[in-house]
Kinemage of the C-alpha trace (Angstrom):
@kinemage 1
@onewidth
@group {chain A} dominant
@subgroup {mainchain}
@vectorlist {calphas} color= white
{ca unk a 1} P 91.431 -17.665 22.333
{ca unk a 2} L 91.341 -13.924 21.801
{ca unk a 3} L 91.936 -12.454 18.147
{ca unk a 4} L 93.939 -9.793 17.545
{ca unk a 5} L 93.788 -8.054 14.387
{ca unk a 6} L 96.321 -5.185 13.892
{ca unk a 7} L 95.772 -2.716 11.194
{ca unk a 8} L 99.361 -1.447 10.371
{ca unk a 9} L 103.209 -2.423 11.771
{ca unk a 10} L 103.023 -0.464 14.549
{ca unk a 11} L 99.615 -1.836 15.718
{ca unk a 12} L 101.417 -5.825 15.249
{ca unk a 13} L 104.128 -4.990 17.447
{ca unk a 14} L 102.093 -3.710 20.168
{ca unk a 15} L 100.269 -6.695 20.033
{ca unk a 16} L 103.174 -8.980 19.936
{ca unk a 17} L 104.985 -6.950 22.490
{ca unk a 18} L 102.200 -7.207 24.302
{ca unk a 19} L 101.867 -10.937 24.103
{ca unk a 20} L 105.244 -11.351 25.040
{ca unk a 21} L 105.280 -9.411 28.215
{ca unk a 22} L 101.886 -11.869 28.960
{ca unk a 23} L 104.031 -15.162 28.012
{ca unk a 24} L 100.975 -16.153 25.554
{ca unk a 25} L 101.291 -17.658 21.945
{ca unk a 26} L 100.336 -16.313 18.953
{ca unk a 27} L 99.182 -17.573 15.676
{ca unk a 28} L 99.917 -15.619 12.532
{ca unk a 29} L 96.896 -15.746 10.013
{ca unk a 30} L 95.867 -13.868 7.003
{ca unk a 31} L 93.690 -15.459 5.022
{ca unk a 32} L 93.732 -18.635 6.725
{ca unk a 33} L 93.998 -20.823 3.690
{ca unk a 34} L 97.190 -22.527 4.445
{ca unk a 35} L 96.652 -22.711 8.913
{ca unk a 36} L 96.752 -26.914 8.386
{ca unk a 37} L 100.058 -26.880 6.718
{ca unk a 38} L 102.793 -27.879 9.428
{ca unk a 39} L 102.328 -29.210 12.305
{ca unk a 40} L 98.791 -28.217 14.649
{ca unk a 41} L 99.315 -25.717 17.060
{ca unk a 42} L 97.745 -24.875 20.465
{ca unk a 43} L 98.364 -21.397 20.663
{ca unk a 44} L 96.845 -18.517 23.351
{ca unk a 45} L 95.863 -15.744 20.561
{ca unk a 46} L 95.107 -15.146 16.722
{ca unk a 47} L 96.850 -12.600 14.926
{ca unk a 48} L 94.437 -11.678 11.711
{ca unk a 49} L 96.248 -9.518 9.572
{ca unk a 50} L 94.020 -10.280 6.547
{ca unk a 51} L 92.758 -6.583 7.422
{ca unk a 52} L 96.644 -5.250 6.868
{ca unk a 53} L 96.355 -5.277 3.452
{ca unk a 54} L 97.317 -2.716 0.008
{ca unk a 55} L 99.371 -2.639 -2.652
{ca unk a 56} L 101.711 0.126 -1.584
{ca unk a 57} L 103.586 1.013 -4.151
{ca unk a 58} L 103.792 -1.414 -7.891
{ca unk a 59} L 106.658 0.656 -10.528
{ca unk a 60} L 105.911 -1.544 -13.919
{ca unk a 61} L 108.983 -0.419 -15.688
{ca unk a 62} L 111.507 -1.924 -13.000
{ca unk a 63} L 109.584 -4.897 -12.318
{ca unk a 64} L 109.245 -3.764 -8.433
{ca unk a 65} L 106.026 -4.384 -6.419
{ca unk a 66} L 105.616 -3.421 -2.524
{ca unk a 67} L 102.228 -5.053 -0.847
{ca unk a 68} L 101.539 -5.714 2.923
{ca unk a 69} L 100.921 -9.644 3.858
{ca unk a 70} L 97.006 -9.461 3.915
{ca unk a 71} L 96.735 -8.767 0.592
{ca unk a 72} L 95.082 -11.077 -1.625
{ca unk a 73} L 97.021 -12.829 -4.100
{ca unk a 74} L 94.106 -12.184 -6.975
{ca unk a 75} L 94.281 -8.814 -6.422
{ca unk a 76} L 98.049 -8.451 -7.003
{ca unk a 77} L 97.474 -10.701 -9.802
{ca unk a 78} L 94.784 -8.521 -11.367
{ca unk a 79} L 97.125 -5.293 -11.151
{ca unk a 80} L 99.874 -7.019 -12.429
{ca unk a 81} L 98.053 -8.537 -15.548
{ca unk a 82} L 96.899 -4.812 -16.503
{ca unk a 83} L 100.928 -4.018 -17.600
{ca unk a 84} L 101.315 -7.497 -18.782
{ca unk a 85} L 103.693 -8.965 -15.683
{ca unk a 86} L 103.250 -11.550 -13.021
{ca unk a 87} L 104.674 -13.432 -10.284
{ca unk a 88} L 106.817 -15.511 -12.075
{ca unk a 89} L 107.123 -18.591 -9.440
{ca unk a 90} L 103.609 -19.364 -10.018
{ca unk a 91} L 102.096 -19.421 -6.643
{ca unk a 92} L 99.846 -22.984 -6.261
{ca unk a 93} L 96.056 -22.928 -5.145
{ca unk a 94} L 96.097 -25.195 -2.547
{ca unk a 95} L 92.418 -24.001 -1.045
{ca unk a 96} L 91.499 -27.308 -2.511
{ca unk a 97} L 93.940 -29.723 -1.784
{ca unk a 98} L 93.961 -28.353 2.207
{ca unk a 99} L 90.118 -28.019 2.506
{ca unk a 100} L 90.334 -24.274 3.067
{ca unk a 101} L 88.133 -21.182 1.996
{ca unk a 102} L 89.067 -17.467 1.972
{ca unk a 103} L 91.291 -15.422 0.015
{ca unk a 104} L 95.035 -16.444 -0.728
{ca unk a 105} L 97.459 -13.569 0.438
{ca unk a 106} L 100.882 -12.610 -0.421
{ca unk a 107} L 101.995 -12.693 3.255
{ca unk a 108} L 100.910 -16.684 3.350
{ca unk a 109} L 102.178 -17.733 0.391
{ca unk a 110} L 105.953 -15.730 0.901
{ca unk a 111} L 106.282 -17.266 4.779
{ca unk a 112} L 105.627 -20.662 3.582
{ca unk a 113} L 107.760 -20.397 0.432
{ca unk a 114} L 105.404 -22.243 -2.259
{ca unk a 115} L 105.994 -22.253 -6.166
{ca unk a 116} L 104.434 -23.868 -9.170
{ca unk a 117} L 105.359 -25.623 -11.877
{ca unk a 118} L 107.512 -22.747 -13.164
{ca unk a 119} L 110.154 -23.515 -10.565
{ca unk a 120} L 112.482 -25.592 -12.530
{ca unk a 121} L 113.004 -22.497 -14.728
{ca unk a 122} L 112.583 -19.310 -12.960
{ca unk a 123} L 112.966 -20.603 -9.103
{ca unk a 124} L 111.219 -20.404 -5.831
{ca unk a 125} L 109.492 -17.787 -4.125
{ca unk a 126} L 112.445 -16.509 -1.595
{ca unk a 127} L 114.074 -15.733 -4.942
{ca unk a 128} L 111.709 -13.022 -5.431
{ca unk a 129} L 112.361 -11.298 -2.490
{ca unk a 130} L 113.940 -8.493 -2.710
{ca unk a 131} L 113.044 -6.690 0.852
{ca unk a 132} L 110.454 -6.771 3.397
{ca unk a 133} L 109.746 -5.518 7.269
{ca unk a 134} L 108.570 -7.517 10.022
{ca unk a 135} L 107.970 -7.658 13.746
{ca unk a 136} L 110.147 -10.012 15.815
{ca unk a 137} L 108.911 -12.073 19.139
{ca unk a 138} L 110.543 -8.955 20.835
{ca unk a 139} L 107.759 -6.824 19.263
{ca unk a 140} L 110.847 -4.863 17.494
{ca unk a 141} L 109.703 -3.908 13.924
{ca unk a 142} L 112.947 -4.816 12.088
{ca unk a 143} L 113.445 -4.766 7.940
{ca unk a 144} L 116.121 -6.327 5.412
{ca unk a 145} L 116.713 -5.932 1.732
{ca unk a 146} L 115.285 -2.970 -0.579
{ca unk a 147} L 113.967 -2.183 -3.958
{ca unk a 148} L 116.901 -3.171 -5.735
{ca unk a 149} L 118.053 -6.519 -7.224
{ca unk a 150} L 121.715 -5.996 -5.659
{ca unk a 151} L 121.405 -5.264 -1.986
{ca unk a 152} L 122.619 -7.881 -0.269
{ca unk a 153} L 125.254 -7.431 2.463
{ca unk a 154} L 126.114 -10.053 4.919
{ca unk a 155} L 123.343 -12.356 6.307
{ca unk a 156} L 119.929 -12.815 2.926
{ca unk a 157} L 117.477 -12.243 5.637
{ca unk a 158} L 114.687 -12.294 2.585
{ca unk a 159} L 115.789 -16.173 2.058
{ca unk a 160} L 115.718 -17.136 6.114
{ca unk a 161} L 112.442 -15.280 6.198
{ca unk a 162} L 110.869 -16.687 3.135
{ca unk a 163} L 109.778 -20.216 4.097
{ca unk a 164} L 109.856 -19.523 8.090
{ca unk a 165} L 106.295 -20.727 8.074
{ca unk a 166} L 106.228 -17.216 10.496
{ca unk a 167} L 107.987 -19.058 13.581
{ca unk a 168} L 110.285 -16.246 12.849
{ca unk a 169} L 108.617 -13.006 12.729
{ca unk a 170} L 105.512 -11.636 11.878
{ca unk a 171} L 105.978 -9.919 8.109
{ca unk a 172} L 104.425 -6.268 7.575
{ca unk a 173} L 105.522 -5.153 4.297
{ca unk a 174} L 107.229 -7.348 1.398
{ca unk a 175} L 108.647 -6.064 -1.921
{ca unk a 176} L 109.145 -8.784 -4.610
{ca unk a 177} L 110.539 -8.605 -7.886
{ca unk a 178} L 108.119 -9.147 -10.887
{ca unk a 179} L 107.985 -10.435 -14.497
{ca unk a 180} L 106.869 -9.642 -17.837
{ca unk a 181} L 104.014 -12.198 -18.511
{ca unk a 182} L 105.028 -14.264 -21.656
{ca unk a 183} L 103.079 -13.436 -25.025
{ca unk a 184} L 101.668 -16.933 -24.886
{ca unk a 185} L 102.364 -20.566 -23.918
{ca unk a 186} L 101.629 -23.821 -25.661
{ca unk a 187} L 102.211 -27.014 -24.086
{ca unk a 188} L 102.695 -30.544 -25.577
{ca unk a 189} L 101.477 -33.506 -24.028
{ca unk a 190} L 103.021 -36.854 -25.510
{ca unk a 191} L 100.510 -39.867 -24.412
{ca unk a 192} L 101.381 -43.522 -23.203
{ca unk a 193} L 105.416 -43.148 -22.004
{ca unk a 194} L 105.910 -45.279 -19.183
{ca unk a 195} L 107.378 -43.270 -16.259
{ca unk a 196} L 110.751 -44.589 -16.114
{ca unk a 197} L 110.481 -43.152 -20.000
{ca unk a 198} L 108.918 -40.255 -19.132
{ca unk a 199} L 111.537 -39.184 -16.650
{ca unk a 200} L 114.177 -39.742 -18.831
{ca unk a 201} L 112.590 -37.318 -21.874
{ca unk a 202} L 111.854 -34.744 -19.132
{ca unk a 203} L 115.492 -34.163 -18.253
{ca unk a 204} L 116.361 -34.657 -22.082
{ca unk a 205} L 113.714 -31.744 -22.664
{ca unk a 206} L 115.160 -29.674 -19.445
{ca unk a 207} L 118.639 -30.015 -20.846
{ca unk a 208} L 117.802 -28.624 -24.261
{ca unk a 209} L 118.209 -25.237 -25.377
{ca unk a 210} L 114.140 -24.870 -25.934
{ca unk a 211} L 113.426 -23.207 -22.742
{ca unk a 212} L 110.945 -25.423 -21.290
{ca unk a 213} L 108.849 -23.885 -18.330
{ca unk a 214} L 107.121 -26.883 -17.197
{ca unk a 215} L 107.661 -30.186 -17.113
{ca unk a 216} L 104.614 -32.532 -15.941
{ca unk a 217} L 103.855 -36.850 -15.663
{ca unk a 218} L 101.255 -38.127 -15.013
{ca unk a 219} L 100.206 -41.911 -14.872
{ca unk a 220} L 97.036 -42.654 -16.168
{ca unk a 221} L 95.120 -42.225 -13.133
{ca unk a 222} L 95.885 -38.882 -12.867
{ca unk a 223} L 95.257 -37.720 -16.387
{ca unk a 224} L 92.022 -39.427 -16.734
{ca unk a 225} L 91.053 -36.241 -13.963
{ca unk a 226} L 91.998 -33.335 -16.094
{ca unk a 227} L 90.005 -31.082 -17.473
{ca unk a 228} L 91.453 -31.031 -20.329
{ca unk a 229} L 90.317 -33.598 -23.153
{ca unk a 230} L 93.840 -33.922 -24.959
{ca unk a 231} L 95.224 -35.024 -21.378
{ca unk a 232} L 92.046 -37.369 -20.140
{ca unk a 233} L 92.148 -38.813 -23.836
{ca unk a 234} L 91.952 -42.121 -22.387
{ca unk a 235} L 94.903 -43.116 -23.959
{ca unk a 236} L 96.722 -43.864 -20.906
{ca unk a 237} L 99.872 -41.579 -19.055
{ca unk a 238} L 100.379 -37.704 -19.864
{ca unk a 239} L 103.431 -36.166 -20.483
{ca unk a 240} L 103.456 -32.170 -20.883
{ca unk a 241} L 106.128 -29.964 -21.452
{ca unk a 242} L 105.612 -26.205 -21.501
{ca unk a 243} L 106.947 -23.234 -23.740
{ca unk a 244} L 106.659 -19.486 -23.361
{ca unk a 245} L 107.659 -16.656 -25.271
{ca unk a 246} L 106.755 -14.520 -28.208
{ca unk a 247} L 104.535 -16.423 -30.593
{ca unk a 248} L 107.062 -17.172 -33.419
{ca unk a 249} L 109.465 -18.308 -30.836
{ca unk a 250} L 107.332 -20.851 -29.170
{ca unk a 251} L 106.501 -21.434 -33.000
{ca unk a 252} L 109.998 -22.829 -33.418
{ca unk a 253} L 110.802 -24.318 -30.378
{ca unk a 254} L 107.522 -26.615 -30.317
{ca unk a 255} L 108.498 -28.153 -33.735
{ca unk a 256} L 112.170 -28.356 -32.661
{ca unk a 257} L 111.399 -30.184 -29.264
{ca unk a 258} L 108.963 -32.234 -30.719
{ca unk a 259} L 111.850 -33.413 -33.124
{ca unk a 260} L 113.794 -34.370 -29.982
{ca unk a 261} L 111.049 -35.805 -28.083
{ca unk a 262} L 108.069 -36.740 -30.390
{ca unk a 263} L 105.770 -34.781 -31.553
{ca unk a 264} L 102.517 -34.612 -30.079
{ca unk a 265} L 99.179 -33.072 -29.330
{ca unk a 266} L 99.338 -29.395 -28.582
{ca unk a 267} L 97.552 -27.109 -26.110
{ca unk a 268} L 96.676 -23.489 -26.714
{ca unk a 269} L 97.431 -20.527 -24.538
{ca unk a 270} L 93.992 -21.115 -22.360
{ca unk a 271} L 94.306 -24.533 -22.213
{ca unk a 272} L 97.587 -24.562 -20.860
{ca unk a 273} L 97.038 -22.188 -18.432
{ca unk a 274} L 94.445 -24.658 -17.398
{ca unk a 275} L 96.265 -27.457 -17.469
{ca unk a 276} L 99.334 -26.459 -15.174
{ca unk a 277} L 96.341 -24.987 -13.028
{ca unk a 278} L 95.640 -28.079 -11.985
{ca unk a 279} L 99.064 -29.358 -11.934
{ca unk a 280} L 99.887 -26.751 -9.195
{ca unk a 281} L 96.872 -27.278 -7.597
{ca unk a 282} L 97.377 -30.990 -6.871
{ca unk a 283} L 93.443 -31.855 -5.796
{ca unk a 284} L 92.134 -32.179 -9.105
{ca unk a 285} L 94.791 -34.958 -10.331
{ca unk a 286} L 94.906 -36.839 -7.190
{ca unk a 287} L 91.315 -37.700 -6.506
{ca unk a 288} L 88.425 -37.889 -3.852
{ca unk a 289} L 88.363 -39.847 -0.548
{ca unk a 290} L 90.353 -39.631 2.771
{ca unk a 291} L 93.753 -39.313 1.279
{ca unk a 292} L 97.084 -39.001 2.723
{ca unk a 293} L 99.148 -36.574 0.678
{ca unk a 294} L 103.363 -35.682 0.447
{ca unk a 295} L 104.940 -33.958 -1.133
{ca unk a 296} L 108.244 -35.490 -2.382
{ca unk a 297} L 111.628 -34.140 -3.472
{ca unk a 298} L 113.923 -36.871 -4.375
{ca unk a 299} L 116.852 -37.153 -6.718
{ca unk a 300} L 115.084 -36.085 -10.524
{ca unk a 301} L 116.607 -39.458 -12.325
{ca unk a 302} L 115.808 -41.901 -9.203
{ca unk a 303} L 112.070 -40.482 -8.741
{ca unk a 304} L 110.571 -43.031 -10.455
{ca unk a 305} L 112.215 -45.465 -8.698
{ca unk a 306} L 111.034 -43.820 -5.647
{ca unk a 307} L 107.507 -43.872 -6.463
{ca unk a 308} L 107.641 -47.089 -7.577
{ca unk a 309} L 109.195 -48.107 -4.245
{ca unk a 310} L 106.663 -46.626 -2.309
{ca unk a 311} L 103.584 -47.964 -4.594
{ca unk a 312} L 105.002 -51.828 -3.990
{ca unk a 313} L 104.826 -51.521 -0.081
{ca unk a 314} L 101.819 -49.375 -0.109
{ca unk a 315} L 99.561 -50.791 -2.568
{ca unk a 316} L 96.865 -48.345 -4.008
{ca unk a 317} L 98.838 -45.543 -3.717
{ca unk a 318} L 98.704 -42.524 -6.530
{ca unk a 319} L 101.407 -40.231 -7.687
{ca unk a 320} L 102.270 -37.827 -10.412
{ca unk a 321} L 105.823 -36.161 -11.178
{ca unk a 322} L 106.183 -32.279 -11.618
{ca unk a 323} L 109.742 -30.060 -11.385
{ca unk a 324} L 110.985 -33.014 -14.446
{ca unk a 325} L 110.342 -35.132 -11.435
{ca unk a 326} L 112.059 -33.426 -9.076
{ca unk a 327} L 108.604 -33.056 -7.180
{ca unk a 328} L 106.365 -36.491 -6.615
{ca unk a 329} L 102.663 -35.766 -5.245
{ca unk a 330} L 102.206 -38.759 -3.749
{ca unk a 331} L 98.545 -39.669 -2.377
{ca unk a 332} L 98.223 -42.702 0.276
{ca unk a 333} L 94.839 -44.534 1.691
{ca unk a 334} L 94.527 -43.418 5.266
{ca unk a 335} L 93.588 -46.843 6.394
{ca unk a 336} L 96.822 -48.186 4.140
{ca unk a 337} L 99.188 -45.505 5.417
{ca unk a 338} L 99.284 -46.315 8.815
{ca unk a 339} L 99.226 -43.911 12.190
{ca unk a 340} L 102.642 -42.718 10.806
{ca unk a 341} L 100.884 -41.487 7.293
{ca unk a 342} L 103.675 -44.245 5.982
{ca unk a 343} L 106.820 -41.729 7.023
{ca unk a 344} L 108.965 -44.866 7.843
{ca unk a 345} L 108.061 -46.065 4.825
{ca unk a 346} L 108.289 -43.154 2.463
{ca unk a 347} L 110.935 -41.752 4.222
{ca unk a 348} L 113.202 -44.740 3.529
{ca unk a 349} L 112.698 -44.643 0.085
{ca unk a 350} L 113.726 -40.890 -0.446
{ca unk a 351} L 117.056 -41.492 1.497
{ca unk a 352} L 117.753 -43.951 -0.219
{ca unk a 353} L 117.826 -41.577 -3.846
{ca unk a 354} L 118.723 -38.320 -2.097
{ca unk a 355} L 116.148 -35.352 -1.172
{ca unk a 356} L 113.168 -35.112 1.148
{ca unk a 357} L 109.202 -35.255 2.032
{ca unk a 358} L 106.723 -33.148 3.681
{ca unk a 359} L 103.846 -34.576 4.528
{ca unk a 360} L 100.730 -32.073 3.475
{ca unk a 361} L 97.416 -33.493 4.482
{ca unk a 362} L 97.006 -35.830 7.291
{ca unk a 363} L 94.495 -35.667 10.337
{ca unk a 364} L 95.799 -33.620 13.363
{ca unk a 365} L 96.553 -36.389 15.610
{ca unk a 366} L 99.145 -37.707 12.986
{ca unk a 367} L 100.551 -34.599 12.055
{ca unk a 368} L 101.052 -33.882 15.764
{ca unk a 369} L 102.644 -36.918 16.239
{ca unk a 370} L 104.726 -37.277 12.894
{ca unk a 371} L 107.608 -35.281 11.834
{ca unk a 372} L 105.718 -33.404 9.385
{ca unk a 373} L 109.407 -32.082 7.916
{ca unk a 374} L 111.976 -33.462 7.167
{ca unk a 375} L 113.677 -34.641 10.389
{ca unk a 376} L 116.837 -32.792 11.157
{ca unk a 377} L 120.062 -33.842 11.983
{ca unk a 378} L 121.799 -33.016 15.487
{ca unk a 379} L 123.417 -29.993 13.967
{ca unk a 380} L 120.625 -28.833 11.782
{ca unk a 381} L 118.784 -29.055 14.404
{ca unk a 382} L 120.887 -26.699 17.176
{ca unk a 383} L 121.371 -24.450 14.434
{ca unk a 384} L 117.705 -24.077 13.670
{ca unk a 385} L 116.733 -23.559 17.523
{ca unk a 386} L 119.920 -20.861 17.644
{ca unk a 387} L 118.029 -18.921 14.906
{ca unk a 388} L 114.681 -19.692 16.555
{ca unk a 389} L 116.417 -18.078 19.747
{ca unk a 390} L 117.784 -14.901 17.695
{ca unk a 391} L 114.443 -14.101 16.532
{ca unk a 392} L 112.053 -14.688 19.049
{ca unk a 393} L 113.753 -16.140 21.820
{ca unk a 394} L 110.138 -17.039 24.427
{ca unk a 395} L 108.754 -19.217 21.239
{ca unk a 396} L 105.369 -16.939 20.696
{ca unk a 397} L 105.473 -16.785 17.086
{ca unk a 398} L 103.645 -20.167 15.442
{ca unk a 399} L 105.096 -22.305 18.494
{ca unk a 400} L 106.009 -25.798 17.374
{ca unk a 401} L 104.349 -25.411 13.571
{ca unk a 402} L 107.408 -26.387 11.822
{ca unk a 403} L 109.504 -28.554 14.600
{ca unk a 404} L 108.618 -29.730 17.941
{ca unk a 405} L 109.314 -26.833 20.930
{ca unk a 406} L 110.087 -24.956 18.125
C-alpha cells in the first residue's frame, strides 16, 4: 500500500485524481485514531493528511473558527480556551475505547459526526458546521456553506458531509461555529435509583426549565470505575445531572432541581469536567477484557427496557445510559455475543422501542461480516448509493467503510 500525504487542497486532488484515473482505493486518515470505526477496509493507498493541518483563521467575537482536517483537536481546544469558548458538542476521546494512539483531529471527528454528553442540549457536531471545502472522487475541489450562521440555500451539504465517515469526499478546510465556555459547571449525582427510576427523573430533569447539560446513569458496575469518589461511593447506581452557567445561576438552579429531583452530592467545576470525561469516553466505565461494545439509540422512556432486554438473553452484559437515555453503551462478552457480536439479538430489542445501534468494537472478521450500521431499508438504501454515485461515482473514497460496495 503506498501513502500519500498531500500538504494542501490542491496537492489532495491530484492525488485523488490521480487515483482515480489508476482505478485504486484510497483511505482517508489523519490522525488515525478512529480507522477501526466502520466496517474494515482493503483499500490500494493511504491518504495522511495529519500533515494538512492550521488553524486558518479563529474571529472570537463572532464565534467563527476555520481549521484544515489534520489539525489536532487539543490544539483547537487550547486556542479556544485562551478567549474563554469551545466546541460546544463536546467531542468524545475514544483513543481508549478503540485501542488507538495519535492525536485526535478536527477532520476525524467532523466526518464521523461524534458528540458528547452535551448533545441533548446544544446538538451534534453537523450542527456546527457552518462551511467547509473538500475534494470529490472526481478529484474536483468543491466547497458549501460560509462564515455565516444563515447561508443555506437548497441542498445542507455541511449536514450530508458531516457524518459521511469520508465515503463522500475528502474534507480540506472546515469552518465551525463556536461557544462561549460556561463560567463553571456543577453536577449532582443522586445514588441508588434503580434504572427504570432513573430514566424517569432524567426526562423529568430534561423537561424542566433548569437547563440541564448532561444527563448520565450508571448501574453500579459502572460507577464503582469512576474516578471520582462521590460516584464510586460504593453506594450502588449513579445518577448525574449537569448545570452550566454563571456561578449564581447554577447557584439557583442546583437547589431548585434538587427540590424536584432530590438533593444530592455535588461535584465542583474540576470534578465534573472529570466526570463527563469519562462519560464521553466510554472505556473507563465499561471495564477491561475482550468486550463487545454498541452503541445504542433507542426510544429515551423504553431504554431501560431495552437494556434490560438485552441483559436477560445475554447474561453478563454491562450498560450505562447517557443523552437522558437516549444513548445506551452497551458492553457484551465476546465468547457470549456470538459471531454476530449479538446484532440479531440487540437489534430486535431496539426495533422493538424505536431507534438504532452501531456496533463500535468488535474483531475485524465480525465487523466485516456484520452490518456494523444500522441496516437500511430498500429505499434508504438506493438513495444512499445515488448519493454515493453523485459524489464519487468509481467508489475510491473509504470503499465499503460504512455499507457493503459502498
Amino acid at each position: 500500500m503506498s501513502v500519500l500525504q498531500p500538504l494542501d487542497a490542491k496537492q489532495t486532488a491530484e492525488a485523488i485524481a490521480w487515483a482515480a484515473a489508476q482505478g485504486g482505493s484510497l483511505e482517508i486518515v489523519a490522525g488515525g485514531t478512529k480507522r477501526a470505526l466502520g466496517r474494515p477496509m482493503k483499500t490500494d493507498h493511504l491518504l495522511d493528511v495529519s500533515g494538512f493541518k492550521g488553524i486558518v483563521a479563529y474571529e472570537p467575537a463572532e464565534l467563527v473558527l476555520t481549521a484544515r482536517p489534520g489539525e489536532p483537536l487539543a490544539s483547537i481546544s487550547a486556542a479556544l480556551a485562551k478567549s474563554r469558548q469551545m466546541l460546544a458538542f463536546e467531542p468524545p476521546d475514544w483513543r481508549s475505547l478503540l485501542g488507538a494512539a495519535g492525536a485526535e483531529t478536527l477532520g476525524g471527528v467532523i466526518a464521523c459526526n461524534l458528540a458528547g454528553s452535551r448533545r441533548v442540549r446544544s446538538g451534534s457536531a453537523r450542527d456546527y458546521v457552518l462551511g467547509f471545502s473538500a475534494v470529490n472522487g472526481f478529484g474536483d475541489i468543491w466547497k458549501a456553506g460560509g462564515k455565516v450562521v444563515k447561508n443555506v440555500t437548497g441542498y445542507d451539504m455541511c449536514k450530508l458531509q458531516t457524518g459521511a465517515y469520508g465515503t463522500l469526499s475528502a474534507l480540506t478546510e472546515l469552518t465551525l461555529k463556536v461557544m462561549p465556555k460556561p463560567e463553571t459547571a456543577w453536577t449532582i449525582v443522586l445514588h441508588g435509583l434503580a434504572d427504570e427510576v432513573a430514566i424517569e427523573m432524567l426526562a423529568r430533569a430534561l423537561n424542566s426549565p433548569f437547563e440541564v447539560s448532561g444527563a448520565a446513569h450508571l448501574p453500579a458496575p459502572s460507577a464503582r470505575r469512576s474516578k471520582i469518589g462521590a460516584v464510586a461511593a460504593g453506594r450502588g447506581a449513579a445518577t448525574a445531572l449537569r448545570l452550566e452557567g454563571p456561578l449564581p445561576s447554577v447557584a439557583y438552579r442546583a437547589q431548585a432541581l434538587e427540590a424536584l429531583v432530590g438533593r444530592g452530592a455535588r461535584l465542583d467545576e474540576t470534578e465534573t469536567e472529570t466526570f463527563w470525561q469519562e462519560v464521553g469516553a466510554v472505556q473507563p466505565l465499561l471495564g477491561p477484557g475482550s468486550r463487545i461494545v454498541w452503541r445504542v439509540c433507542p426510544t429515551p422512556s423504553r431504554s431501560r427496557g431495552v437494556a434490560h432486554s438485552i441483559l436477560k438473553a445475554m447474561p453478563g452484559a454491562e450498560f450505562y445510559f447517557d443523552w437522558g437515555g437516549g444513548l445506551i453503551w452497551l458492553s457484551l462478552d465476546a465468547g457470549v455475543a456470538g459471531a454476530d457480536a449479538g446484532a440479531v439479538i440487540i437489534r430486535s430489542a431496539v426495533q422493538s422501542a424505536g431507534g438504532h445501534a452501531t456496533l463500535i468494537v468488535a474483531p475485524d472478521p465480525i465487523r466485516a461480516a456484520t452490518s456494523v450500521f444500522e441496516p437500511q431499508t430498500a429505499a434508504l438504501a438506493e438513495l444512499t448509493a445515488r448519493v454515493k454515485n453523485g459524489f464519487d461515482p468509481r467508489g475510491i473514497l473509504n470503499p465499503g467503510r460504512m455499507y457493503e460496495g459502498g
